[in-house]
Jmol script that loads the backbone (N, CA, C; Angstrom):
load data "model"
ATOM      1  N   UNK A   1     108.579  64.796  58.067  1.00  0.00           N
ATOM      2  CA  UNK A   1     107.767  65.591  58.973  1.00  0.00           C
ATOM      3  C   UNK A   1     106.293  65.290  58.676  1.00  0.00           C
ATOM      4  N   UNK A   2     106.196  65.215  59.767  1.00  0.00           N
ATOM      5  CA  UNK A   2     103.938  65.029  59.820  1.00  0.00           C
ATOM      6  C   UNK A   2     103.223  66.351  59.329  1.00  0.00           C
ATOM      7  N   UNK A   3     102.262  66.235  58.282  1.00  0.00           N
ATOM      8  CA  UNK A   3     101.843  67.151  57.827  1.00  0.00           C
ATOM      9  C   UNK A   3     100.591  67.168  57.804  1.00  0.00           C
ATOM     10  N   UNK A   4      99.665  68.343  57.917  1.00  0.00           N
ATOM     11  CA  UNK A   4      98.235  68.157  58.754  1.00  0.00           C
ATOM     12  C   UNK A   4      97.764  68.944  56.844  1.00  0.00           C
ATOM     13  N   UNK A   5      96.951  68.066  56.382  1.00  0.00           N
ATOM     14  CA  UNK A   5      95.992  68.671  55.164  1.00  0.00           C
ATOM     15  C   UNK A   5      95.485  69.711  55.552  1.00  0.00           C
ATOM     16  N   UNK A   6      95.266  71.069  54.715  1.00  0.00           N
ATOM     17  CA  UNK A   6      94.283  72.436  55.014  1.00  0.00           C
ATOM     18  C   UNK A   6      93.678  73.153  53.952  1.00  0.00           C
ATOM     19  N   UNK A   7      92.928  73.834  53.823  1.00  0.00           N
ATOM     20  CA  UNK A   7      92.747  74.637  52.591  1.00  0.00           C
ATOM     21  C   UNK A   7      92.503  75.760  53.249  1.00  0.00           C
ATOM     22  N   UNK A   8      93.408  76.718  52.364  1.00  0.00           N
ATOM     23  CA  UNK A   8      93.075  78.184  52.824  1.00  0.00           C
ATOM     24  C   UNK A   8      92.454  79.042  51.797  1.00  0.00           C
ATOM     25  N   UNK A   9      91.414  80.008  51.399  1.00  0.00           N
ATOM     26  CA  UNK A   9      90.580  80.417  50.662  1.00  0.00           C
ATOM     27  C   UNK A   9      91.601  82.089  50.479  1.00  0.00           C
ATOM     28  N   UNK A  10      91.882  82.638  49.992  1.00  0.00           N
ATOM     29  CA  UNK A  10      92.980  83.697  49.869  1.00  0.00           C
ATOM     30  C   UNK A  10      92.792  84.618  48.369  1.00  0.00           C
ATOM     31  N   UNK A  11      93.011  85.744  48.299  1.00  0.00           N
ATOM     32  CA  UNK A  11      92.691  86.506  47.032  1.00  0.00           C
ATOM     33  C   UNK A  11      93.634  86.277  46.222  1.00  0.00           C
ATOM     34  N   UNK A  12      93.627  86.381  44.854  1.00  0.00           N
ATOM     35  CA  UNK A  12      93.661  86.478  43.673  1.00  0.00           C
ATOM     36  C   UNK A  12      94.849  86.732  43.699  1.00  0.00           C
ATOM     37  N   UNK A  13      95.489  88.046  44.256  1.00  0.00           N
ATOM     38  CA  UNK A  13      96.426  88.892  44.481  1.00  0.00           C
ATOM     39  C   UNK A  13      97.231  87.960  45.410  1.00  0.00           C
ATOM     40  N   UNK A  14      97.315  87.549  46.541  1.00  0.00           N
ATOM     41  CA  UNK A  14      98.240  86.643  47.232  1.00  0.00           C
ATOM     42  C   UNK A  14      98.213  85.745  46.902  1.00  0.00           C
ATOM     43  N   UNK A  15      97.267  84.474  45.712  1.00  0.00           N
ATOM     44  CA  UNK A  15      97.613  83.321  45.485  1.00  0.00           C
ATOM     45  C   UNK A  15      99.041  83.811  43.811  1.00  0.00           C
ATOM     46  N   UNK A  16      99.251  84.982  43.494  1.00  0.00           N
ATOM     47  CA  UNK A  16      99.804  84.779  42.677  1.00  0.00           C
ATOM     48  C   UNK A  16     101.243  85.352  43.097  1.00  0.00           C
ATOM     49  N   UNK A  17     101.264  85.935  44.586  1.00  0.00           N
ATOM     50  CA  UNK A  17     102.600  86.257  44.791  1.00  0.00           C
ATOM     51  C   UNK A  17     103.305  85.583  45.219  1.00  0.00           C
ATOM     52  N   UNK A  18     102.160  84.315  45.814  1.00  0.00           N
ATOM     53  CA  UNK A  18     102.686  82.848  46.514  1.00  0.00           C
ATOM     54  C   UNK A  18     103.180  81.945  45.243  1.00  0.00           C
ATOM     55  N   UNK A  19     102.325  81.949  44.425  1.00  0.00           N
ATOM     56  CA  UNK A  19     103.070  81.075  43.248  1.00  0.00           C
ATOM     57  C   UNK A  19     104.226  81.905  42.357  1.00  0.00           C
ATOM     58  N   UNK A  20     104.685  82.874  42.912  1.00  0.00           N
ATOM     59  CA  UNK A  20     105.872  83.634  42.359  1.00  0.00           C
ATOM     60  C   UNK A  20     107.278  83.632  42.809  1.00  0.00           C
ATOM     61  N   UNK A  21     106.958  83.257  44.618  1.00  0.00           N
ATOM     62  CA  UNK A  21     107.436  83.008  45.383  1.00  0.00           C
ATOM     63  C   UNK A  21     107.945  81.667  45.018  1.00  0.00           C
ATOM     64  N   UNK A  22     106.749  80.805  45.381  1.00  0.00           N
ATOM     65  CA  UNK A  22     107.127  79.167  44.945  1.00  0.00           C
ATOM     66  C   UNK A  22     108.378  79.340  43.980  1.00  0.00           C
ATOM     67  N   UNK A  23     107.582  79.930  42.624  1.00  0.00           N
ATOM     68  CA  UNK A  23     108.654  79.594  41.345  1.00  0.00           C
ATOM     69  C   UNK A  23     110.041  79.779  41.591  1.00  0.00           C
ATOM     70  N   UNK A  24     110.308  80.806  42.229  1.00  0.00           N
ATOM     71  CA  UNK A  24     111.042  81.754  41.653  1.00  0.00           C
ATOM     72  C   UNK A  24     112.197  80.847  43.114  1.00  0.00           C
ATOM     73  N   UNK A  25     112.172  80.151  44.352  1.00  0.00           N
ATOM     74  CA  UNK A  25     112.022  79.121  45.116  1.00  0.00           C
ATOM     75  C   UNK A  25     112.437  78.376  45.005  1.00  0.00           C
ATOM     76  N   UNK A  26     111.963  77.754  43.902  1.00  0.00           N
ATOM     77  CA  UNK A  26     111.779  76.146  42.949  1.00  0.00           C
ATOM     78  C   UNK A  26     110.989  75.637  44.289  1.00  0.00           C
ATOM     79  N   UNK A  27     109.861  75.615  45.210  1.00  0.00           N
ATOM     80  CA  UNK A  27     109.469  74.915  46.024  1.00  0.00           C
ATOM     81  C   UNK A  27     108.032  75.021  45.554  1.00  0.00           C
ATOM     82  N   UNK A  28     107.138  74.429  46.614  1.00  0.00           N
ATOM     83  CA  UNK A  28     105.896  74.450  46.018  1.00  0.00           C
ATOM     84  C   UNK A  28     105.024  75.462  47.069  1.00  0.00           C
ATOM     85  N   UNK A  29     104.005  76.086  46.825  1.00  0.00           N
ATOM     86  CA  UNK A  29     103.593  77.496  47.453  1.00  0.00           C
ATOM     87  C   UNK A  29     102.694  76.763  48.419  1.00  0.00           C
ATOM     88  N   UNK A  30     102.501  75.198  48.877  1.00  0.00           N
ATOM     89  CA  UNK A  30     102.616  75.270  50.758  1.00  0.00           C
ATOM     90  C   UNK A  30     103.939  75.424  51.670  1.00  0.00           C
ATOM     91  N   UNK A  31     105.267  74.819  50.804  1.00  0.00           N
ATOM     92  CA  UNK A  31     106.178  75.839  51.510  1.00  0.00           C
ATOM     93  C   UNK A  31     106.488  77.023  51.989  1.00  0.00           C
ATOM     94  N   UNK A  32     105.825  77.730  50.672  1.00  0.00           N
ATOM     95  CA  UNK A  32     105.472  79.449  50.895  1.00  0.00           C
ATOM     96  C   UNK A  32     105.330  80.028  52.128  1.00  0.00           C
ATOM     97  N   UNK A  33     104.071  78.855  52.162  1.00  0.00           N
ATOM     98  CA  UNK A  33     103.103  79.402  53.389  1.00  0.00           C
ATOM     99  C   UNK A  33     102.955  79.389  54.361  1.00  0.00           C
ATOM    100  N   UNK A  34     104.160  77.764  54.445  1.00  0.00           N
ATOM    101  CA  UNK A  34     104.674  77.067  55.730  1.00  0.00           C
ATOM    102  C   UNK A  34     105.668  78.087  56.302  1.00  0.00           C
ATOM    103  N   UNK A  35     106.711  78.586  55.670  1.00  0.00           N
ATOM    104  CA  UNK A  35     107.390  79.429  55.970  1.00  0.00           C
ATOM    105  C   UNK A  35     106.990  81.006  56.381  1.00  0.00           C
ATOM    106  N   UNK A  36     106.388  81.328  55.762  1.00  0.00           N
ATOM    107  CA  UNK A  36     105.637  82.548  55.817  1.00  0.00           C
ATOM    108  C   UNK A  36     104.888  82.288  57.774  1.00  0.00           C
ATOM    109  N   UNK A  37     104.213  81.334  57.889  1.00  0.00           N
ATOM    110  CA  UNK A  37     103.661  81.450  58.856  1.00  0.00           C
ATOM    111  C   UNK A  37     105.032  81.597  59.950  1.00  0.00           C
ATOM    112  N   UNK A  38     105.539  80.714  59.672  1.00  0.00           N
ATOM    113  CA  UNK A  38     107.040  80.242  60.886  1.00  0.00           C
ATOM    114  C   UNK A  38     107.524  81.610  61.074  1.00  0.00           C
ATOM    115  N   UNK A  39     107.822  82.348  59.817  1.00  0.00           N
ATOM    116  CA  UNK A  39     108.420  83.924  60.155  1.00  0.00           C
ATOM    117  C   UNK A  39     107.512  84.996  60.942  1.00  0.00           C
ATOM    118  N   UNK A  40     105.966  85.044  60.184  1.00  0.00           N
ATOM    119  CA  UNK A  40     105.000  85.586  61.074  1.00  0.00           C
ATOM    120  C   UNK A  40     105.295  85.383  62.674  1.00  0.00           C
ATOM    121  N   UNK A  41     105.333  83.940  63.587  1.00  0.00           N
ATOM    122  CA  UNK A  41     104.938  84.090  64.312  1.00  0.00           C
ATOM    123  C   UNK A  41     106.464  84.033  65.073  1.00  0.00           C
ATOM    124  N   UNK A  42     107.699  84.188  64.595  1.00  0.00           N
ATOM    125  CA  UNK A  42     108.936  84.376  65.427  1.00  0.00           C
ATOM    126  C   UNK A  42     108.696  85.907  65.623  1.00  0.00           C
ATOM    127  N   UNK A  43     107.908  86.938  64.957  1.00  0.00           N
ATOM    128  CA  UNK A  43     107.870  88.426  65.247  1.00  0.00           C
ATOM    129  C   UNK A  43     106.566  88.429  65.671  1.00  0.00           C
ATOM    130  N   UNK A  44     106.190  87.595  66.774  1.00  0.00           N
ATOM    131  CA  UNK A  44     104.460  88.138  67.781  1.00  0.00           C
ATOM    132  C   UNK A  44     105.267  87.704  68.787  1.00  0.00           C
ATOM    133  N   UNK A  45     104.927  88.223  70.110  1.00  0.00           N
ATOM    134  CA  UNK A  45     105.585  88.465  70.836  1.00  0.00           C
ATOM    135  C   UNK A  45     104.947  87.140  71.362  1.00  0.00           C
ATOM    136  N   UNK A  46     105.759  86.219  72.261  1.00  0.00           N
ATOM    137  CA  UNK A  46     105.189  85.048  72.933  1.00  0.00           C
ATOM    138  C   UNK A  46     104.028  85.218  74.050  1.00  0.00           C
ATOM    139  N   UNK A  47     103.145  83.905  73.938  1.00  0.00           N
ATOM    140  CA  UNK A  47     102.052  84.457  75.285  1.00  0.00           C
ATOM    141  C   UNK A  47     102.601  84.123  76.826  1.00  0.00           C
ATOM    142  N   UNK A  48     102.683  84.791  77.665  1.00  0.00           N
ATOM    143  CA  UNK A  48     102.818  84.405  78.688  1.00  0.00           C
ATOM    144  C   UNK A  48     102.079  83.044  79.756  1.00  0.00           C
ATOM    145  N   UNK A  49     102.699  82.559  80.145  1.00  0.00           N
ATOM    146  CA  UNK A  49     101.509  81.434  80.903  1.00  0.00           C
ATOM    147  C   UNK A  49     101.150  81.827  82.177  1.00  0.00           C
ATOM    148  N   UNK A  50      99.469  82.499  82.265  1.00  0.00           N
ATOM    149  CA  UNK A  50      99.005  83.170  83.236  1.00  0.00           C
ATOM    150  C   UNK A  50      99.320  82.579  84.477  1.00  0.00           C
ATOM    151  N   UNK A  51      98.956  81.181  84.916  1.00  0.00           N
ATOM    152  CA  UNK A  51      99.132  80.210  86.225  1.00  0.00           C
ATOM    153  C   UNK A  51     100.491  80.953  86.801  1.00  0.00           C
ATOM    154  N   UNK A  52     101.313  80.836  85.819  1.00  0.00           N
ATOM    155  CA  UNK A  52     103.078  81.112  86.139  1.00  0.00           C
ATOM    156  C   UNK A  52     102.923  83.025  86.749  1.00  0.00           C
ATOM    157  N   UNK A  53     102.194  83.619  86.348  1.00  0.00           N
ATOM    158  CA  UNK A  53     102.489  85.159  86.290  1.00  0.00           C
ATOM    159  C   UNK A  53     101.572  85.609  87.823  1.00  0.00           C
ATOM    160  N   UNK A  54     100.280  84.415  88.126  1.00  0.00           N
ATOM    161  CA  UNK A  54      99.309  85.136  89.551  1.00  0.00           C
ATOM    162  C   UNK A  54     100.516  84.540  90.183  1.00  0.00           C
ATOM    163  N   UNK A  55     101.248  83.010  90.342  1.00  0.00           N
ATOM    164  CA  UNK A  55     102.367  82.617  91.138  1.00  0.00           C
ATOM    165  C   UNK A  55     103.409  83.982  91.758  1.00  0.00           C
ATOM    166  N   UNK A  56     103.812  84.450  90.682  1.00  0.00           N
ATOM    167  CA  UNK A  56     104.985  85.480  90.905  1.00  0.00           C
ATOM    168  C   UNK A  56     104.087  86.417  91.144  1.00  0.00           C
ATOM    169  N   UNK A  57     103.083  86.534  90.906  1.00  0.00           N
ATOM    170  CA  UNK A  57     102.169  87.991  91.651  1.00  0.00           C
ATOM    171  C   UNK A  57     102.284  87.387  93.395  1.00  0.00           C
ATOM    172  N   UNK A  58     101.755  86.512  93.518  1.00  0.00           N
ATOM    173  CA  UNK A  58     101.153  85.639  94.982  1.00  0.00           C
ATOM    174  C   UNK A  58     102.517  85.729  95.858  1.00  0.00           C
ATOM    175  N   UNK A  59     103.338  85.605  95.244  1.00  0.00           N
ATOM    176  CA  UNK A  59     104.717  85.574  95.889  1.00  0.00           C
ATOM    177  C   UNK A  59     104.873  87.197  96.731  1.00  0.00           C
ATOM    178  N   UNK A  60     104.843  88.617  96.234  1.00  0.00           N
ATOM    179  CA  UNK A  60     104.681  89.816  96.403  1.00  0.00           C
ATOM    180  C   UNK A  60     103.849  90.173  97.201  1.00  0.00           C
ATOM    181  N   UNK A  61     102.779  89.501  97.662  1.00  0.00           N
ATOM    182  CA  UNK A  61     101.397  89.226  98.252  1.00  0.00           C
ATOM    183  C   UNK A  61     101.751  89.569 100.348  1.00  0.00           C
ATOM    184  N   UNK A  62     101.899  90.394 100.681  1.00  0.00           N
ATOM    185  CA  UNK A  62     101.724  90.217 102.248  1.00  0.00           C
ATOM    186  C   UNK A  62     100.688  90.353 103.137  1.00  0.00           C
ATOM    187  N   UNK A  63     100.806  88.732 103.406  1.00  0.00           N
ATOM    188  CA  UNK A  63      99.358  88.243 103.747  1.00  0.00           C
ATOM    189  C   UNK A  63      99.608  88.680 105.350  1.00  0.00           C
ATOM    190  N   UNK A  64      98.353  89.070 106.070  1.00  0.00           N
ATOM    191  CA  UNK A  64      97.870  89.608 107.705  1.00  0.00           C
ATOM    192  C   UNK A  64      98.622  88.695 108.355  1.00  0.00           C
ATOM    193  N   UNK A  65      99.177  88.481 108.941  1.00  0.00           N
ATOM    194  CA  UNK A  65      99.665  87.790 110.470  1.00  0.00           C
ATOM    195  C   UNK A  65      98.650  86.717 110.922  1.00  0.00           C
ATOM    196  N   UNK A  66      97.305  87.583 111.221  1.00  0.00           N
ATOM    197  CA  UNK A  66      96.259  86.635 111.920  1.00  0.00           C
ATOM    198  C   UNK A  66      95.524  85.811 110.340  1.00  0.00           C
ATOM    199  N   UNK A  67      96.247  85.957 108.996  1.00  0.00           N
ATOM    200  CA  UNK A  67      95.692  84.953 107.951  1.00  0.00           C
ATOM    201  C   UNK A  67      95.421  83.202 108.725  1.00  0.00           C
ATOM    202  N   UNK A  68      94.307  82.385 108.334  1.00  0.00           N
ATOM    203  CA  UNK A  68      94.726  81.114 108.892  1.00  0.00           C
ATOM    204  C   UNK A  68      95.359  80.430 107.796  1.00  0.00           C
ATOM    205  N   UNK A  69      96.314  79.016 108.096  1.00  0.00           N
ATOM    206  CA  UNK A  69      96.906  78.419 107.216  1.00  0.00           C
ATOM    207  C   UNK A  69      96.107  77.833 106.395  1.00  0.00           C
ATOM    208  N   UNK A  70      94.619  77.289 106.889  1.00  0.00           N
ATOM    209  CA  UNK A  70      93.931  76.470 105.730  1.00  0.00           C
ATOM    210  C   UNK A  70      92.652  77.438 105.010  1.00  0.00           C
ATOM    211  N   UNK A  71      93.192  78.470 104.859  1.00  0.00           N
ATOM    212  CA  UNK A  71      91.889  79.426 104.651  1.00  0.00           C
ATOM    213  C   UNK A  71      91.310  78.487 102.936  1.00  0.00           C
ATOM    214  N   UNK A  72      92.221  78.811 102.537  1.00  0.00           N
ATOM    215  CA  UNK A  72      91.302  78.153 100.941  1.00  0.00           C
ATOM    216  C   UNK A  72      90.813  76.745 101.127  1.00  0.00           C
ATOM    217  N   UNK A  73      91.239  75.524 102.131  1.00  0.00           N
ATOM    218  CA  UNK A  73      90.603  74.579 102.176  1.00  0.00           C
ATOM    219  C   UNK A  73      89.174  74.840 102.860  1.00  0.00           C
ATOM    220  N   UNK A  74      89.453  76.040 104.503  1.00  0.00           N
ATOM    221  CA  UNK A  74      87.753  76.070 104.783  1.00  0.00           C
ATOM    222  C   UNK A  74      87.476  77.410 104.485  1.00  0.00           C
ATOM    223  N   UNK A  75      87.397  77.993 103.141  1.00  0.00           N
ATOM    224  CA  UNK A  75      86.696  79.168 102.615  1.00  0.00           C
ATOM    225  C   UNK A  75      85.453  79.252 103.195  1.00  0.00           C
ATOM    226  N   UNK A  76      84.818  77.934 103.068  1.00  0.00           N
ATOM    227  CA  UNK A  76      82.908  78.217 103.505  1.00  0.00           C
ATOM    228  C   UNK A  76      83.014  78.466 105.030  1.00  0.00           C
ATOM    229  N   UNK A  77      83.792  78.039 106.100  1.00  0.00           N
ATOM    230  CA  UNK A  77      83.952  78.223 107.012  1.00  0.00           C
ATOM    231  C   UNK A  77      84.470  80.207 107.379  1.00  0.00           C
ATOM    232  N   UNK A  78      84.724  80.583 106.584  1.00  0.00           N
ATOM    233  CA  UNK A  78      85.592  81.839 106.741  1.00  0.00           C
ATOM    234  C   UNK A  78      84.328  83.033 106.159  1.00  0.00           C
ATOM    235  N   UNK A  79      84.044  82.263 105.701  1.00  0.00           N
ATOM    236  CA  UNK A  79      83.313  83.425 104.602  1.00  0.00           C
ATOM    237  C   UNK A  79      81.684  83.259 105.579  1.00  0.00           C
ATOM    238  N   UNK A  80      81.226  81.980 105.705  1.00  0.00           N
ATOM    239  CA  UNK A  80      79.614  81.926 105.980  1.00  0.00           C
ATOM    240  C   UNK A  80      79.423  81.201 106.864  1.00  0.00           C
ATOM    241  N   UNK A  81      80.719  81.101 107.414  1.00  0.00           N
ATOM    242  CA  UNK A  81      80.460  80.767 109.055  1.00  0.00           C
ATOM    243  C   UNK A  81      80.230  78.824 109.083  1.00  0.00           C
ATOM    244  N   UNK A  82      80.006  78.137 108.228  1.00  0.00           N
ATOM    245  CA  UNK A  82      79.689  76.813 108.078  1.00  0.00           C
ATOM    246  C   UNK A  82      80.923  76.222 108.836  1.00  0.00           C
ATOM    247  N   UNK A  83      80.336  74.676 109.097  1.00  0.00           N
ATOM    248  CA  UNK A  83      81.634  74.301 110.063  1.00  0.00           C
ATOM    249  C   UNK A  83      82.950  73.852 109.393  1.00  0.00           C
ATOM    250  N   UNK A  84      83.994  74.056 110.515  1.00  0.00           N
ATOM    251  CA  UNK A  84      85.396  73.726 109.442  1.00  0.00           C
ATOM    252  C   UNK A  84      85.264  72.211 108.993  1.00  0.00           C
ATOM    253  N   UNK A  85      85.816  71.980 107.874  1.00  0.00           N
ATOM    254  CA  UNK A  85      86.463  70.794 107.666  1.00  0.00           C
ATOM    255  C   UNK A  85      87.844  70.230 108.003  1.00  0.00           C
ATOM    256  N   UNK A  86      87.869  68.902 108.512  1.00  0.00           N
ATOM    257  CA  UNK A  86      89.059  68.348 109.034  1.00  0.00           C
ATOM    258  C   UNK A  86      90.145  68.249 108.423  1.00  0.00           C
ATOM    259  N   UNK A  87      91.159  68.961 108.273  1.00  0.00           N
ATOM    260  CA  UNK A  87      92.033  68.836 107.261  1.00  0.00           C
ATOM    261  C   UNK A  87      92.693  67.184 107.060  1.00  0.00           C
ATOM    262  N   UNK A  88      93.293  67.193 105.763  1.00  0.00           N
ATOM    263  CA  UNK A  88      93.650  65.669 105.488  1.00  0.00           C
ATOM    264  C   UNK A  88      95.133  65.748 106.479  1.00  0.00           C
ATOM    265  N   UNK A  89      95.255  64.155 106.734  1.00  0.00           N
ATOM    266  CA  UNK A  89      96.179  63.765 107.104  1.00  0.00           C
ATOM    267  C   UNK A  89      97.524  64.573 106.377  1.00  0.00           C
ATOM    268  N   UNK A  90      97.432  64.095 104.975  1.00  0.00           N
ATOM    269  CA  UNK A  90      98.901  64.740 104.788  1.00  0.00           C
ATOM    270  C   UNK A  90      99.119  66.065 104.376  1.00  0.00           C
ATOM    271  N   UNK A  91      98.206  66.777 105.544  1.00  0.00           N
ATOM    272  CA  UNK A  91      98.411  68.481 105.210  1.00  0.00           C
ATOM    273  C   UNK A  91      98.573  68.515 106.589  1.00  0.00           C
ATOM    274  N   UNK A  92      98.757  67.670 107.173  1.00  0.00           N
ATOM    275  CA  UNK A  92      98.974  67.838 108.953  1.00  0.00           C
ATOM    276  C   UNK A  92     100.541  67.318 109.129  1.00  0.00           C
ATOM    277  N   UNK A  93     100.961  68.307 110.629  1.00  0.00           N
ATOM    278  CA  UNK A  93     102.249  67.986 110.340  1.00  0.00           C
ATOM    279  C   UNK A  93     101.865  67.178 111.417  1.00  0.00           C
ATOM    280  N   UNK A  94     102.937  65.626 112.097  1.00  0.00           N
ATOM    281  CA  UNK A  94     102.607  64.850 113.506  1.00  0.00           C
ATOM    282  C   UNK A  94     104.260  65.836 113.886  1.00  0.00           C
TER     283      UNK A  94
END
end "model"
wireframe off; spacefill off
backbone 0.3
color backbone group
């Protein structure tokens, strides 16, 4: 396994429960710590991925009838009156 060098600066009191750990182990107290972290973070609850969560919000979303289809391409058109832009070819159906 690939292992990334670190130093962690830690009190007095946890570098000796880590080397108690180690001993007592037979491993060496970056295992300790390696492990220690791995258990820490199986009990934090996972982050959600926001993109994924406005999606399933957007989905719930009932948009006006008279919404237009390219509103987010001509926002400036909607909002400040500027002229539309031509939508691209492959957002057009023939």
């Amino acid at each position: 396994m690939l292992m990334k060098r670190t130093q962690l600066y830690i009190d007095p009191q946890s570098y000796n429960l880590a080397l108690q750990a180690a001993s007592f182990e037979n491993t060496t107290i970056s295992d300790i710590f390696r492990k220690a972290v791995r258990h820490y973070s199986k009990s934090q609850p996972k982050p959600k991925n926001s993109l994924i969560e406005i999606a399933k919000l957007a989905k719930t979303f009932k948009w006006p009838k008279n919404t237009p289809k390219d509103l987010s391409y001509n926002l400036d058109h909607y909002l400040y009156g500027t002229p539309k832009k031509p939508l691209p070819k492959k957002w057009t159906h023939s």
